[in-house]
SERO-4910 file (N, C-alpha, C, O; in steps of 0.05 Angstrom, whole numbers):
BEGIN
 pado doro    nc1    nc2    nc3   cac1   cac2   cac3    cc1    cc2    cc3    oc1    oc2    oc3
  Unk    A   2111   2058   2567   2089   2040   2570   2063   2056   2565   2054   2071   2582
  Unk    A   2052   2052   2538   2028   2062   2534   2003   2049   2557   2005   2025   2564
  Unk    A   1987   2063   2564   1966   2054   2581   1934   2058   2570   1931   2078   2556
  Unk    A   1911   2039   2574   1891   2043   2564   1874   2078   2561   1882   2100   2570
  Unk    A   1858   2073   2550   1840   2104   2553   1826   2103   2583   1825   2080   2591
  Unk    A   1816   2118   2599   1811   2107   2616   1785   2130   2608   1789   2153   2600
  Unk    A   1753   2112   2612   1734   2123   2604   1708   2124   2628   1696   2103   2635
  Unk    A   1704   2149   2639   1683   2150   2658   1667   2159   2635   1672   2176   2619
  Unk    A   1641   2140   2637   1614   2142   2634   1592   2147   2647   1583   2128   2660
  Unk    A   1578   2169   2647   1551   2192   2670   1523   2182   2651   1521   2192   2629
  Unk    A   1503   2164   2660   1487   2165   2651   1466   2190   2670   1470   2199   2693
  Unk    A   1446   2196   2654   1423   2213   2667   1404   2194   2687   1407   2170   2687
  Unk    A   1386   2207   2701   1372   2193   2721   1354   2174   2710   1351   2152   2720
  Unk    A   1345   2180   2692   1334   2165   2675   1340   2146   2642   1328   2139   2621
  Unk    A   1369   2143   2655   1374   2125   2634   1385   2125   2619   1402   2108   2611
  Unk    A   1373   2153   2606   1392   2155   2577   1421   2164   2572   1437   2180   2584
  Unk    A   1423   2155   2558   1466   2162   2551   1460   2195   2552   1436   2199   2554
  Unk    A   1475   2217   2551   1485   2236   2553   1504   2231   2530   1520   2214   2526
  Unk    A   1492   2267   2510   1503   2265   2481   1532   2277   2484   1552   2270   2471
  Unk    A   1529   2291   2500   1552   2317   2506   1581   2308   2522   1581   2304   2546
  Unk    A   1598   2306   2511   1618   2297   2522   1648   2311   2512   1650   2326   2493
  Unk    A   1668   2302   2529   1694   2330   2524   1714   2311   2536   1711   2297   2556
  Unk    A   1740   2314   2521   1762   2304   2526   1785   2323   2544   1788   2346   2538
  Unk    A   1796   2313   2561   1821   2327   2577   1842   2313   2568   1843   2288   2572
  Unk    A   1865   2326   2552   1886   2311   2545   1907   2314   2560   1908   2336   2572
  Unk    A   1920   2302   2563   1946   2304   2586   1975   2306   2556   1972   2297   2533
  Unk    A   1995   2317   2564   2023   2326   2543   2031   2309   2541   2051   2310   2527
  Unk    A   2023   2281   2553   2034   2253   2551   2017   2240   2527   2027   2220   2517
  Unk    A   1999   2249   2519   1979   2237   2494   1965   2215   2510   1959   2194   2497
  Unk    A   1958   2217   2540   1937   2203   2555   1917   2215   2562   1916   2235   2576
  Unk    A   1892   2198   2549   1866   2220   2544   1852   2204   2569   1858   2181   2575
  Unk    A   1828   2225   2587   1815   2219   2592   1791   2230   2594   1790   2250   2608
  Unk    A   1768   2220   2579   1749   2223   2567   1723   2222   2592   1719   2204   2608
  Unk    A   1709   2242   2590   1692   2248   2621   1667   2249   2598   1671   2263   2578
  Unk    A   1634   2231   2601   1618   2242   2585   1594   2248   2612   1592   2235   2633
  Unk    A   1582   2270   2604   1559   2275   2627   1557   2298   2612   1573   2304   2594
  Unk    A   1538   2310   2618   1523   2343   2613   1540   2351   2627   1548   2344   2649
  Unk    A   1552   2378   2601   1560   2395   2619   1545   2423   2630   1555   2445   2633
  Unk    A   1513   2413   2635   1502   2428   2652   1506   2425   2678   1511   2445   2692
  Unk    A   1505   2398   2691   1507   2395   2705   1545   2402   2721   1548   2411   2743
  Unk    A   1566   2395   2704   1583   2409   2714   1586   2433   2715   1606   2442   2727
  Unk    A   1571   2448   2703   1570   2486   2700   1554   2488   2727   1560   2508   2741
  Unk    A   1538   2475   2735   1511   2483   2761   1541   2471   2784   1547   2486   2802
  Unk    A   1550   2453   2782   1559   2446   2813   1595   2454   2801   1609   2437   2789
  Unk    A   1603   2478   2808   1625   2476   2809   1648   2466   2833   1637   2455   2852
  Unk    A   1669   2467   2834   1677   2464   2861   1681   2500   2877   1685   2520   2864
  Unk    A   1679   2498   2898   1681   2526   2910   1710   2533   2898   1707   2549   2879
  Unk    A   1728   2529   2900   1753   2532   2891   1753   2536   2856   1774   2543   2845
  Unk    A   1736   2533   2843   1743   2540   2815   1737   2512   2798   1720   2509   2780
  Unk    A   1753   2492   2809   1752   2464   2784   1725   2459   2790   1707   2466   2806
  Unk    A   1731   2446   2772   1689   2429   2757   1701   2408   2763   1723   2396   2763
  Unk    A   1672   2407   2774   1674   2369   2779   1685   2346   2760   1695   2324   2767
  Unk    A   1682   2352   2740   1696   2327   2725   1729   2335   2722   1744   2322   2707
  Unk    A   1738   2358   2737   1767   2352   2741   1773   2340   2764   1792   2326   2772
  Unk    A   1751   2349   2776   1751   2325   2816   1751   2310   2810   1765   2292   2820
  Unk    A   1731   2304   2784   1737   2265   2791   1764   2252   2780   1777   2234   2791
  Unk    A   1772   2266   2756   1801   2252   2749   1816   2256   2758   1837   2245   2751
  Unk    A   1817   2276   2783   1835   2276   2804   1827   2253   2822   1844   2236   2825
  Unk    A   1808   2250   2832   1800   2228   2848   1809   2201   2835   1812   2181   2849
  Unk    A   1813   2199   2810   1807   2171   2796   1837   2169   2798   1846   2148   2807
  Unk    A   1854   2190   2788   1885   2179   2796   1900   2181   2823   1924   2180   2826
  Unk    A   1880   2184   2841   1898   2188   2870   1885   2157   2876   1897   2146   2894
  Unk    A   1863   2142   2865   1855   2118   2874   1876   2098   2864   1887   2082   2879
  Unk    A   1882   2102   2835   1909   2088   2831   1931   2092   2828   1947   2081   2812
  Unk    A   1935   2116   2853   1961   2117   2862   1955   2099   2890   1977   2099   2901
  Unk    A   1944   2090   2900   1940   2079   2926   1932   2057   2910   1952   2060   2896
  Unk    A   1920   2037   2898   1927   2022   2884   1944   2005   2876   1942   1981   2873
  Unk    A   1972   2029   2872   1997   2015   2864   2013   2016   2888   2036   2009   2886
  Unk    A   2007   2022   2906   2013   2030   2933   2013   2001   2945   2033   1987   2950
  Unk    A   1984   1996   2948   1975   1969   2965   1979   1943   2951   1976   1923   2964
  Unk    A   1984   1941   2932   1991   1915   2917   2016   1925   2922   2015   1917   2945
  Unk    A   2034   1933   2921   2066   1933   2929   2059   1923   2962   2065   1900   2968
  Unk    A   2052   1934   2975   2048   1923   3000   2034   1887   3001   2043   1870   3016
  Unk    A   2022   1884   2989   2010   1854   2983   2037   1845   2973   2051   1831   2989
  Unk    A   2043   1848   2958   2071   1835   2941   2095   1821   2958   2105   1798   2956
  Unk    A   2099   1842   2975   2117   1837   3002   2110   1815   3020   2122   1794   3020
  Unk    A   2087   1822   3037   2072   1811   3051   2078   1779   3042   2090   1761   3053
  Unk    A   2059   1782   3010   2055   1747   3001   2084   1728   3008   2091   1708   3019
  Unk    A   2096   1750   2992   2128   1732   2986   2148   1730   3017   2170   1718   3019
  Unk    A   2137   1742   3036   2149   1742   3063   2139   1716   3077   2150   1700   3091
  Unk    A   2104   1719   3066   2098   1693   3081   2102   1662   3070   2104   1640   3080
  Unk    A   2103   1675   3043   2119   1647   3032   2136   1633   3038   2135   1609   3042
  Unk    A   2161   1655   3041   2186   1651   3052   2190   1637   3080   2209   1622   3085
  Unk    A   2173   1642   3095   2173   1646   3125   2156   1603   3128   2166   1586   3142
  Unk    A   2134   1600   3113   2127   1580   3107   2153   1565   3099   2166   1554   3117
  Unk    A   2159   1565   3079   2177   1550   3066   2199   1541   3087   2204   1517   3093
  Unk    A   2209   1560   3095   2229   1547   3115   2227   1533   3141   2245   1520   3150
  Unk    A   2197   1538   3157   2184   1525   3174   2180   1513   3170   2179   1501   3191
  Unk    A   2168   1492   3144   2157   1469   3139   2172   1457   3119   2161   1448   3099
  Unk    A   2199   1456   3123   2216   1442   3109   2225   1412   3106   2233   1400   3085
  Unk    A   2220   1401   3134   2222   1379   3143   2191   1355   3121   2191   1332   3111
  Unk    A   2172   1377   3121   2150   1365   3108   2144   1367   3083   2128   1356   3067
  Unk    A   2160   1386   3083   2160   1394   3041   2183   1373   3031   2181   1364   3008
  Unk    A   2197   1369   3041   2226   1357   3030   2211   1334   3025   2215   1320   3005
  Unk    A   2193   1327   3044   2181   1289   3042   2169   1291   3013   2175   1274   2996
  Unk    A   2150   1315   3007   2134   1309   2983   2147   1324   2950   2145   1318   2926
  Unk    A   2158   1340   2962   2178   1348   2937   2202   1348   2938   2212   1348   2960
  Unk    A   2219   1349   2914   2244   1344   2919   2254   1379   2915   2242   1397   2904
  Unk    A   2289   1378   2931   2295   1409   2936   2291   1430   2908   2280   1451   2903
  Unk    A   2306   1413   2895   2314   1428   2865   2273   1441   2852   2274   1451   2829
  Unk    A   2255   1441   2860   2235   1435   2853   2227   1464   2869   2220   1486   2861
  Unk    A   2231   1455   2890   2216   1481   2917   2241   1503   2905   2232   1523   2894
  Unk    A   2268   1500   2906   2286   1517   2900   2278   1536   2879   2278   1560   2885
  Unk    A   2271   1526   2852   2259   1537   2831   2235   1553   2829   2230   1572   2815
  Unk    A   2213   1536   2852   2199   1550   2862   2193   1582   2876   2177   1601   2874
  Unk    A   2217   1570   2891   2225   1609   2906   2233   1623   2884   2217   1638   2873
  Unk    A   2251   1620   2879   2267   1634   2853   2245   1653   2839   2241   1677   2841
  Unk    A   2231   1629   2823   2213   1643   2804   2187   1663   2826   2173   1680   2817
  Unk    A   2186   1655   2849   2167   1671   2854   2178   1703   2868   2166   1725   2870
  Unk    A   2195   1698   2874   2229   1726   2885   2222   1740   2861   2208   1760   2863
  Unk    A   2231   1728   2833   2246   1746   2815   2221   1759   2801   2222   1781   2791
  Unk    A   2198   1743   2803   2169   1758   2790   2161   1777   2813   2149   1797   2805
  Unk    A   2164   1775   2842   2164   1781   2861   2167   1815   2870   2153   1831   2883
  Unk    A   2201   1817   2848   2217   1845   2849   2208   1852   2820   2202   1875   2821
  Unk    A   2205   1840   2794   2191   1850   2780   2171   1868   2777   2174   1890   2766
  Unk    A   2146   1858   2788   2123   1869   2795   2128   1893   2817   2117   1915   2813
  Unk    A   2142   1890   2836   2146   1912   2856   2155   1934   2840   2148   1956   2847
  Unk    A   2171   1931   2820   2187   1952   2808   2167   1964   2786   2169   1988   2782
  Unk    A   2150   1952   2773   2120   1960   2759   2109   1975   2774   2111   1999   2772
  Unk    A   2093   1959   2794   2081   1978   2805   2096   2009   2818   2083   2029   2824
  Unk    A   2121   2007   2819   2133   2028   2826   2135   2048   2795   2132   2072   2802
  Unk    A   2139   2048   2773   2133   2054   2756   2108   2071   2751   2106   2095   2750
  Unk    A   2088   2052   2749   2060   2065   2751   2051   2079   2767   2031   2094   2763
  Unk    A   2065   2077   2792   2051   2094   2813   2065   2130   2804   2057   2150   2815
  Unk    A   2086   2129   2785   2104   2147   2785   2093   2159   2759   2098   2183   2754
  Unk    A   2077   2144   2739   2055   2151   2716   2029   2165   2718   2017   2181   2703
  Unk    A   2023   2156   2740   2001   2176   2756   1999   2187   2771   1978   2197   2777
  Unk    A   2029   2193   2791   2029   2220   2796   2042   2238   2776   2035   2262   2778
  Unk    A   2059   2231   2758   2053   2250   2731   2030   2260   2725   2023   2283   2732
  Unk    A   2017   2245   2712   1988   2256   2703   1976   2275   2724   1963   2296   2719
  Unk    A   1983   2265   2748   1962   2281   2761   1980   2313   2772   1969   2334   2780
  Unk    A   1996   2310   2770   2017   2335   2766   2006   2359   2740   1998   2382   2737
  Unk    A   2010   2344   2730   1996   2342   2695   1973   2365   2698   1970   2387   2686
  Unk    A   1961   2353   2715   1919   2361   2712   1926   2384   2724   1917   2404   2715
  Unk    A   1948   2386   2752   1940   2402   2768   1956   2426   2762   1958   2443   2779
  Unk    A   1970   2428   2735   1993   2447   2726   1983   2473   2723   2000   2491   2721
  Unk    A   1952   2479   2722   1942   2505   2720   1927   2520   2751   1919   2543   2753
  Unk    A   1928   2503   2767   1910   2508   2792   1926   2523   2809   1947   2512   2816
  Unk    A   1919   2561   2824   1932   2566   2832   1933   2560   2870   1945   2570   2889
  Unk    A   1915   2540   2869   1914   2538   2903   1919   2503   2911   1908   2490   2928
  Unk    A   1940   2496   2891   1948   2471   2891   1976   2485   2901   1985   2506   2891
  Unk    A   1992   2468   2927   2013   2470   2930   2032   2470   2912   2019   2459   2894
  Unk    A   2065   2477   2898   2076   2465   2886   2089   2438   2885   2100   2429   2865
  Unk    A   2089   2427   2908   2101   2399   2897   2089   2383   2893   2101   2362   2891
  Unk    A   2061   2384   2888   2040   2376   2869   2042   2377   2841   2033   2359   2826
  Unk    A   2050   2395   2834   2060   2404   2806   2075   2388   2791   2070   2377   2769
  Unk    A   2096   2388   2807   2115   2376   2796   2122   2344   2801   2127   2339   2825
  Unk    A   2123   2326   2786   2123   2300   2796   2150   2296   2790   2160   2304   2769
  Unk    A   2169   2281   2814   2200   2276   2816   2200   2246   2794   2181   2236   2782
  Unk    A   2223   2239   2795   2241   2229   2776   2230   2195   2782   2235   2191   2806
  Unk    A   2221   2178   2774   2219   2155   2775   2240   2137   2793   2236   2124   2814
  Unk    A   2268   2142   2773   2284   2119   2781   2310   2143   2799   2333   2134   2798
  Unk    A   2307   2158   2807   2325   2182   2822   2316   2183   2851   2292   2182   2857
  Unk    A   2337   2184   2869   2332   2203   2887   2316   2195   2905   2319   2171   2908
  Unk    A   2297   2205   2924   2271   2199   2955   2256   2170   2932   2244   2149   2939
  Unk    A   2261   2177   2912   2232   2160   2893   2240   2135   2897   2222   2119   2896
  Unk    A   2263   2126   2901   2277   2104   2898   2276   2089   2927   2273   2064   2929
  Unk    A   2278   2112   2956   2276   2094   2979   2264   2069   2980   2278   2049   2979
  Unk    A   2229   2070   2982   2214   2050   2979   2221   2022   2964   2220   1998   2971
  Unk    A   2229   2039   2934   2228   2008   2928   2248   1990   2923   2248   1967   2914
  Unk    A   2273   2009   2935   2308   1995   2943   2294   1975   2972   2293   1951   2972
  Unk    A   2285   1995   2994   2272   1976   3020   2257   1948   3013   2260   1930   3028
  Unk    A   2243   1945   2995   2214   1931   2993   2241   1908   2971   2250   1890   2985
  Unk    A   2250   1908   2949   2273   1892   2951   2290   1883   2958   2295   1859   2954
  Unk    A   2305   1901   2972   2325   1884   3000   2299   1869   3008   2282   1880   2994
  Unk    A   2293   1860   3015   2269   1860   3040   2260   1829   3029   2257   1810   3044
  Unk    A   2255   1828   2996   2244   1805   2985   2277   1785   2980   2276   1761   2980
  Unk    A   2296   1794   2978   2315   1782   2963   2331   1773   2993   2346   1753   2994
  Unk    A   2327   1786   3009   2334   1780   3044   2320   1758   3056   2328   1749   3077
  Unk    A   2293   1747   3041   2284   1730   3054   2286   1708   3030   2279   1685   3032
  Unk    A   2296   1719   3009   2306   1692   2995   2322   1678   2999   2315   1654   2999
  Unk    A   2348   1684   3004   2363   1677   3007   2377   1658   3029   2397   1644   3027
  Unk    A   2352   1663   3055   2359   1648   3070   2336   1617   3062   2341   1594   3066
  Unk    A   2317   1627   3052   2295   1596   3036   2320   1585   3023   2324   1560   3026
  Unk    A   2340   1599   3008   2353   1580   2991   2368   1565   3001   2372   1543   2991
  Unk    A   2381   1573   3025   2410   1565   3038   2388   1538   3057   2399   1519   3068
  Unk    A   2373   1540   3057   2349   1523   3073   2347   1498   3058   2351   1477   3070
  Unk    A   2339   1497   3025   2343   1473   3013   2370   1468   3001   2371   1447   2988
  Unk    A   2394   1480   3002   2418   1474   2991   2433   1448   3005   2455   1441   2996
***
């Protein structure tokens, strides 16, 4: 899954664009493009060595790793309370729609449901690459920072085996509800 460029833009205090600008490529061929003076990143380093415009693309991918984090958590949530609706107010849904209708309903919103959960599990596993990536030269980065684990292998998998049981567990009883 190719992903956009992702482009921070630094204007000056006064307005004007800033001519000076520099690309960080990641071995994945995902650029991200930081423009600001790099006077100003030469004057404010970090005490530790990185320049600020590696803080921020560290900052910018730990935001959408929590990101893909909390919409997996939304995801759940929605489709739990759906679920949880649906079967409490069955007596009054049956009056205005018919089963085969709400049935189809769940369905399609379950299976887009575990879809999306499994995306966002994906992406969240794209940017801790990258940010593995950035941090492959820093010697006061822990190592298992370094290294980003396996997508579909292994601890990586807990979460989003739980967070599917979890959606397909409350389907099933919505279904057995209009059958």
């Amino acid at each position: 899954m190719q992903l956009p460029r992702l482009v921070v833009i630094c204007f000056e205090n006064r307005g004007r664009p800033i001519e000076e600008a520099f690309t960080i490529s990641s071995q994945k061929g995902c650029h991200y493009e930081i423009r600001g003076t790099l006077e100003k990143v030469r004057q404010n380093p970090n005490p530790k060595g990185r320049t600020t415009t590696k803080n921020t693309i560290v900052s910018i991918l730990q935001q959408r790793m929590d990101k893909q984090t909390s919409e997996q958590f939304w995801a759940v949530t929605a489709l739990t309370g759906m679920n949880a609706f649906v079967m409490s107010q069955q007596e009054k849904i049956i009056a205005v729609l018919p089963s085969w209708a709400v049935f189809r309903a769940i369905t399609f919103a379950t299976g887009y449901g575990v879809y999306y959960l499994i995306d966002r599990h994906k992406r969240y596993y794209f940017y801790r690459a990258e940010l593995a990536n950035l941090l492959q030269d820093e010697q006061d980065v822990p190592d298992f920072l370094k290294t980003c684990p396996d997508t579909l292998k292994g601890r990586s998998l807990v979460g989003i085996i739980f967070y599917v049981s979890w959606i397909l567990g409350m389907w099933l009883p919505s279904l057995i509800v209009y059958l």
